[in-house]
C-alpha positions, -999 to +999 in steps of 0.1 A: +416+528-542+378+524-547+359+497-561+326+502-573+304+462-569+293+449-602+260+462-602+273+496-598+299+491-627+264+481-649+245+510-637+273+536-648+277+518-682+237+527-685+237+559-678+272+568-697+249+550-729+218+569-722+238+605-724+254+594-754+223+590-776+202+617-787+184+635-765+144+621-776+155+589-784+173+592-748+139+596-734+113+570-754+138+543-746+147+545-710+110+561-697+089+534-678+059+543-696+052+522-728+023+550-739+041+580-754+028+616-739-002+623-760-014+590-778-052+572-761-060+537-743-073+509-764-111+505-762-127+481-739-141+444-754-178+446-761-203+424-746-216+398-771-238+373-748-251+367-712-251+332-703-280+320-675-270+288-654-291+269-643-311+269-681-345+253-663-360+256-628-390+245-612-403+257-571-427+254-549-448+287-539-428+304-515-398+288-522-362+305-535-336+296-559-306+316-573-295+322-613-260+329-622-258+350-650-220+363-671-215+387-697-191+372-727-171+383-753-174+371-790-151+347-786-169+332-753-143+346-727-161+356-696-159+393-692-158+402-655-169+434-637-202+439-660-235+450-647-264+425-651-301+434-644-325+410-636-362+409-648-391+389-643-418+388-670-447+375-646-440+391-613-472+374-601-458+340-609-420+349-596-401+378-588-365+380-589-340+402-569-308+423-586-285+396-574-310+367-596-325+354-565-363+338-575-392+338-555-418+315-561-452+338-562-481+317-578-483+284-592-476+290-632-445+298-652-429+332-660-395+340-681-363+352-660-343+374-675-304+392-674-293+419-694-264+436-696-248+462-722-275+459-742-271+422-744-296+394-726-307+355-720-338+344-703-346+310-683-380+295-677-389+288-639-420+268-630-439+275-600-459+245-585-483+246-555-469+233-522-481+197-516-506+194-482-501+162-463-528+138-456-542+146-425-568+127-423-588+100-443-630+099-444-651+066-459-687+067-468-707+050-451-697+050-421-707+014-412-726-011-440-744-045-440-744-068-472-762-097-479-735-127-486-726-129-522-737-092-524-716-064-534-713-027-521-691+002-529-675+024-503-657+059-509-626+074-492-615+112-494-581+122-484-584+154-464-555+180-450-553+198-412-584+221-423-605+195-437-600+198-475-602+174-497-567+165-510-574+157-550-557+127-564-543+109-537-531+071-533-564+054-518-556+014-507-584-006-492-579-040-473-601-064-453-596-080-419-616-113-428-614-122-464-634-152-456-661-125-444-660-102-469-631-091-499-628-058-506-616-045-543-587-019-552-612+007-558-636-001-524-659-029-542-671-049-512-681-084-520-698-105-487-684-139-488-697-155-457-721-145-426-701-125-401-681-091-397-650-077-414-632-042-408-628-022-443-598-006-440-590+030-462-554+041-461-534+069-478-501+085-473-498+065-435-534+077-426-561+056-425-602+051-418-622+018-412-661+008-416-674-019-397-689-043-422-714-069-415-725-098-440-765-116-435-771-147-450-782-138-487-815-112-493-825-137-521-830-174-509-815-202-526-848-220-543-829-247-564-800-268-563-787-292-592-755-311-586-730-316-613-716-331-635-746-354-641-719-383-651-735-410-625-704-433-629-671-431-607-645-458-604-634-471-569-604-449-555-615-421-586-619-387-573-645-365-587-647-326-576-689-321-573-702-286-579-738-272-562-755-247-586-774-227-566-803-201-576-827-177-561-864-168-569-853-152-599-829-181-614-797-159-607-771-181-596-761-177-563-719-177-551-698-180-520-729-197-499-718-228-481-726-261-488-730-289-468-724-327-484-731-356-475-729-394-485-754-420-478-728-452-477-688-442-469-681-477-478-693-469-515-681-436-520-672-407-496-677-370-502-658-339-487-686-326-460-674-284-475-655-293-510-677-319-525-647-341-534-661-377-539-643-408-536-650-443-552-646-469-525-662-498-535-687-513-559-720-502-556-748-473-552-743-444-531-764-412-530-749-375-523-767-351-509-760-312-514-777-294-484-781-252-479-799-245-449-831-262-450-832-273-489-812-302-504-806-320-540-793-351-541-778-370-567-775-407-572-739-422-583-727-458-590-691-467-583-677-493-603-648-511-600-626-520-631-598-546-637-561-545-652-528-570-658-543-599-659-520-631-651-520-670-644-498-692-629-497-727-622-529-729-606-535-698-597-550-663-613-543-628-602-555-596-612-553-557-608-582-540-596-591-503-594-570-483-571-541-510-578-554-536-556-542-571-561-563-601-562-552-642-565-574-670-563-567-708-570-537-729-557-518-716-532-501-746-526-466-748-504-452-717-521-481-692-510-478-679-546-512-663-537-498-645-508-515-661-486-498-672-452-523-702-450-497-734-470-496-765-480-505-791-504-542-787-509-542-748-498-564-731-524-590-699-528-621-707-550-628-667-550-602-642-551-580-631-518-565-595-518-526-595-517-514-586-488-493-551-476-515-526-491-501-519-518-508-508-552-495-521-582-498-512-617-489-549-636-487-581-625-464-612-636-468-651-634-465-682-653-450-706-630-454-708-591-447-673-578-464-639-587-446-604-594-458-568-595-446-535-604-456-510-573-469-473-585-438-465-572-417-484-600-408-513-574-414-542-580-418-571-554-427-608-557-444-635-535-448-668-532-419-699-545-386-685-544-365-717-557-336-708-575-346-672-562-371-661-582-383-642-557-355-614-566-349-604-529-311-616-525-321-646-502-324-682-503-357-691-482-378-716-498-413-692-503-428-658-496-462-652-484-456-614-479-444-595-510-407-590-510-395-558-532-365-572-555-334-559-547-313-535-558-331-506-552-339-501-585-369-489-600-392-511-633-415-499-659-422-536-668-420-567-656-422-607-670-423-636-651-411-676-666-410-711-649-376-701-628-368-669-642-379-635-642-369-604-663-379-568-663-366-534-677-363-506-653-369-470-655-331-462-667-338-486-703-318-515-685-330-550-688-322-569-660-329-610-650-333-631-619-335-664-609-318-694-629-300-694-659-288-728-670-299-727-703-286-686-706-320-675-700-303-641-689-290-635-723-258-626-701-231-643-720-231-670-686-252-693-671-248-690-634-284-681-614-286-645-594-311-642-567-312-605-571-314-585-603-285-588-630-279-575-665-296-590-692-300-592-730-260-581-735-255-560-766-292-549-769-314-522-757-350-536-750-381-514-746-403-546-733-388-579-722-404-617-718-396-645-696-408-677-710-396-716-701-362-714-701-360-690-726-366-650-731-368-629-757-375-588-764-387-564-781-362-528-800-377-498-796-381-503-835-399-537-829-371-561-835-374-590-818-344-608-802-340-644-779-317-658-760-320-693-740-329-726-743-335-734-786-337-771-787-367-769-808-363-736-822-382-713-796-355-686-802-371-684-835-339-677-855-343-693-882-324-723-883-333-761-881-348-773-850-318-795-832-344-813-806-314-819-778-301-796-749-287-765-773-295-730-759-279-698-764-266-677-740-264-640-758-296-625-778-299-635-813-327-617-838-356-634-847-355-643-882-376-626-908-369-584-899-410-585-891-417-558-863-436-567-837-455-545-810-457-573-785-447-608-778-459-641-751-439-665-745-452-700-737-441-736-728-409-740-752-426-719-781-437-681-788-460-657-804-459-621-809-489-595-829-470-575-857-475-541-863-504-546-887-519-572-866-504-603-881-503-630-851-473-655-856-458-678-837-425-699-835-408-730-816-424-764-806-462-765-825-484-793-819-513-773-829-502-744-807-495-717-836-530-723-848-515-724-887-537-756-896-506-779-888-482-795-859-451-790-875-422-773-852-405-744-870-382-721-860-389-689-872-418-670-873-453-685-894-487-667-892-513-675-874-540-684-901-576-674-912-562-641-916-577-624-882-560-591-869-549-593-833-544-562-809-528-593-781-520-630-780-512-651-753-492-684-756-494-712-731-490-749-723-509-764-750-534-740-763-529-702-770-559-674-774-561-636-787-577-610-784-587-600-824-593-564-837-630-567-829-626-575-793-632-614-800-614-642-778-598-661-805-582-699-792-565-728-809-551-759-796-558-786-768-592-782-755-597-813-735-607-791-706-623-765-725-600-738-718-606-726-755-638-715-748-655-739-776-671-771-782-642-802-796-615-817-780-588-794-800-587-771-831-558-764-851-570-730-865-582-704-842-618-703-833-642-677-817-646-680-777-669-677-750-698-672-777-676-638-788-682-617-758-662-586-764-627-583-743-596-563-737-574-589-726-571-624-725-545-649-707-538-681-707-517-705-682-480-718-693-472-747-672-481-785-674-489-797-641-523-789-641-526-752-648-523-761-687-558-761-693-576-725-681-577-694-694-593-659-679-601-627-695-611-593-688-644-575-707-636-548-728-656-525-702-630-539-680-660-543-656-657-582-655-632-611-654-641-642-663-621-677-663-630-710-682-612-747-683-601-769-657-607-760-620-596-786-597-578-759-572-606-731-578-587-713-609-615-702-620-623-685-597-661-690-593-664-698-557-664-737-564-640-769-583-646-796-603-629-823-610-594-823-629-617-839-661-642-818-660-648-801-692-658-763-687-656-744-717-685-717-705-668-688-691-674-681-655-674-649-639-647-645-610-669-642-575-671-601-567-656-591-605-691-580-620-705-549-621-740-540-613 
């Protein structure tokens, strides 16, 4: 029996389907043609845009680029198999082929268009010139010759392979010798010294050069005045001198060297080609300013001035320009001078330069050693070193050579007592040395350091004081505080004078709230200046406050006759100021005449040394001998000058007298005068 597969079996069920419908429905549903016999294609979609890629374009003469153009429908859809044609509407400027390739004609612009079905769209294309290289670069003149301090102005042309001239090219113009000639960005030519340069013109990696020579100047220099006309200068001062050259016509001349010269380099020396001049030492020194065969000179005085001034027992010291040191009087068995040279009688009668070169910026003394602060901020000390004043962490007896305080630490002030010394370094610490029995420190102990320990516990100082056996210190606000030995009320707080061995071994405020901008301490008693001026005093009198009495106190009673003070020293037994008109004021014992008066003593301050003007005044602190001087510096700071006792030379003057003598004219230190 046959069986017909599956598909067969469908195919038969078809056909038997097809023959039993209708004979035209038969043939509409099983033909393979959806269009019936007789009935038309739909119309094709209409072109509604052309779209140009890319929108811009820019070429070079000569040069191609291709546009893609497509026809769209309405509804954006691209519409492929259209016909575009391609127009140009400057065929001089670019053309354009039927497949949109552009060829760059002439420089200029022209409108590229495609079109099709009636439909278009244009692009602009710019044409541009082709850009030449440099070939080659030309400078006028050829070779030049300026007169030095003269000016010329060369030109440079970029050219291509036939010798045109290339329009608006990078030109960049150097010199070989800029000390021979300089040469501007836009081929200025300035002659700076005799001799010959190469001027170099360079653009795109080509380049030309003109050999340049520079002549003295066409116009001779016919004057020459040397300033600044200031005819002062301080030793170790620099001073930049300028020659002001001019020609026949007054022009002022530039760039022509100048020769200098001084006529004593142990005066003042001066750069031989900058004209730099240096204060040496004291005196008169002509400079001379020298081109070719004329000259000007110029006649300068150095001078030499004078800072910190400090005694000791027995001995002075000062600061004098450039940071030198300086000591004269007793220098004893403790070489608190500095000087190697000991022993009992050892003394200077005129000052002796500190040895070690260096240069300091303040000194310190009251007793039998000498401090200073270094311009570096470290301070060193010389001379006793009992108890270790000296500061360097050693025992040895004395110090000729300064000895930098150890630590490493670094001061912007120092202060100096009997056995004790203080000083506040660069980081606001305050810091002590030396011994501290009677809690001199203000350290809460009494145990002696020989190198630097904290001080003045619970207080920040801005300026410190050692005194005898006591210290005290200034706030930042002018607060004063002390701390140390207060048997007869030299702490100055306030309460009843006890007159045995009390002392205080933490910083206590000085009573009254008055705010002071400095303060000296003396032999068991101190003084400090107010902010208004006011000079008062505190501790053990005896005439020493100058307030008309000898009454001990201990807190703080003006100094009276009302006179405004910008300093005051305290000492043994006498104190002096310096008032608001540049008077040496002095009170107390005068039985050597270290107050600069006539009498034996003077409770009340008096004018000094026939009221020559000064800027500082000190007196000496200690008993054995040194009680009875005093020095100060003129307010020109020109001059120091010393009056009082001068048995070891403490005055300074090149001679002594006897430990009675009575010298109450000020004499002027030997060397400290100017001219």
């Amino acid at each position: 029996m046959y069986n017909a597969s599956p598909g067969r079996r469908l195919a038969r069920s078809l056909v038997s389907l097809c023959v039993a419908s209708s004979f035209a429905f038969a043939f509409t549903a099983c033909s393979s043609d959806s269009t019936a016999p007789g009935t038309n294609p739909p119309p094709p979609v209409t072109v509604a845009s052309i779209a140009i890629t890319p929108s811009t374009a820019s070429i070079v003469v000569g040069a191609t680029t291709t546009l893609a153009a497509e026809a769209r429908s309405a509804q954006g859809a691209v519409l492929s198999g259209r016909t575009i044609t391609w127009a140009s509407s400057a065929t001089t400027i670019a053309t354009v082929s039927a497949s949109g390739v552009v060829t760059g004609v002439a420089a200029g612009s022209a409108r590229i268009s495609a079109t099709s079905e009636g439909r278009s769209a244009d692009v602009e294309v710019t044409v541009t010139a082709p850009v030449i290289p440099v070939a080659a670069v030309a400078v006028t003149p050829t070779t030049a010759s300026i007169a030095i301090g003269a000016t010329t102005t060369l030109a440079a042309e970029a050219r291509d392979a036939q010798g045109a001239v290339l329009q608006g090219r990078a030109i960049t113009w150097t010199t070989s010798s800029a000390a021979t000639a300089t040469v501007s960005a836009t081929g200025v030519v300035t002659g700076v010294a005799a001799g010959t340069a190469r001027i170099t013109a360079t653009s795109e990696g080509r380049s030309a050069e003109v050999q340049l020579t520079v002549t003295p100047p066409v116009n001779p220099v016919v004057s020459i005045n040397i300033s600044p006309v200031l005819d002062t200068i301080e030793a170790y001062e620099l001073r930049n001198l300028t020659a002001v050259l001019k020609d026949s016509a007054g022009r002022v001349l530039t760039n022509i060297p100048v020769t200098w010269t001084s006529s004593n380099a142990a005066v003042a020396t001066v750069g031989a080609q900058t004209g730099a001049l240096t204060g040496v030492d004291r005196g008169t020194v002509t400079i001379t300013a020298t081109v070719g065969n004329l000259s000007a000179t110029a006649q300068r005085v150095v001078v030499i001035k004078y800072r910190s001034l400090v005694l000791g027992t027995q001995h002075a010291c000062d600061i004098a320009s450039g940071g030198i040191a300086w000591c004269w009087g007793m220098n004893g068995t403790d070489a608190r001078l500095g000087d190697a040279q000991v022993g009992d009688q050892v003394h200077r009668t005129s000052p002796f330069q500190v040895p070690g070169g260096h240069r300091f910026v303040q000194l310190a003394a009251f007793s039998r050693y000498t401090c200073g602060l270094r311009i570096d901020g470290a301070a060193l000390c010389w001379g006793n070193n009992g108890w270790g004043t000296l500061g360097g962490a050693n025992t040895a007896g004395y110090s000729a050579t300064p000895i930098e305080v150890s630590g490493n630490l670094r001061f912007k002030y120092l202060s100096a007592g009997i056995e004790h010394a203080c000083g506040i370094t660069t980081a606001n610490a305050s810091v002590c040395w030396g011994y501290n029995a009677w809690g001199q420190f203000g350290a809460g102990h009494n145990r002696y350091v020989t190198g630097p320990q904290a001080a003045a516990a619970g207080v920040t100082l801005s300026a410190i004081e050692a005194g005898d056996s006591f210290s005290c210190g200034l706030t930042n606000t002018g607060a004063a505080h002390c701390w140390g030995s207060n048997g007869l009320g030299q702490l100055g707080d306030g309460l009843r004078p006890s007159y045995g061995n009390t002392y205080t071994m933490s910083s206590a405020p000085v009573a009254g709230g008055i705010q002071f901008h400095s303060l000296s301490l003396g032999s068991q008693y101190a003084c400090g200046v107010a902010y208004d001026g006011t000079g008062y005093c505190w501790g053990r009198n005896g005439g020493r406050f100058g307030n008309g009495n000898t009454t001990d106190i201990s807190s703080p009673t003006a100094v009276t006759g009302g006179a405004k003070f910008r300093q005051i020293s305290a000492g043994f037994n006498h104190t002096c100021g310096v008032n608001t008109n540049d008077e040496v004021m002095c009170w107390g014992n005068n039985a050597n005449g270290q107050m600069g008066a006539g009498g034996a003593f003077s409770y009340t301050p008096v004018v000094a040394i026939s009221a020559a003007k000064a800027s500082d005044v000190r007196v000496s602190g200690i008993g054995t001998g040194s009680s009875s001087f005093t020095c100060a510096i003129s307010r020109d700071r020109l001059t120091t000058w010393c009056w009082g006792r001068n048995d070891f030379g403490q005055l300074g003057n090149g001679a002594r007298t006897t430990a009675e003598a009575v010298n109450s004219t000020a004499a002027i230190v030997v060397g400290q005068r100017p001219l």
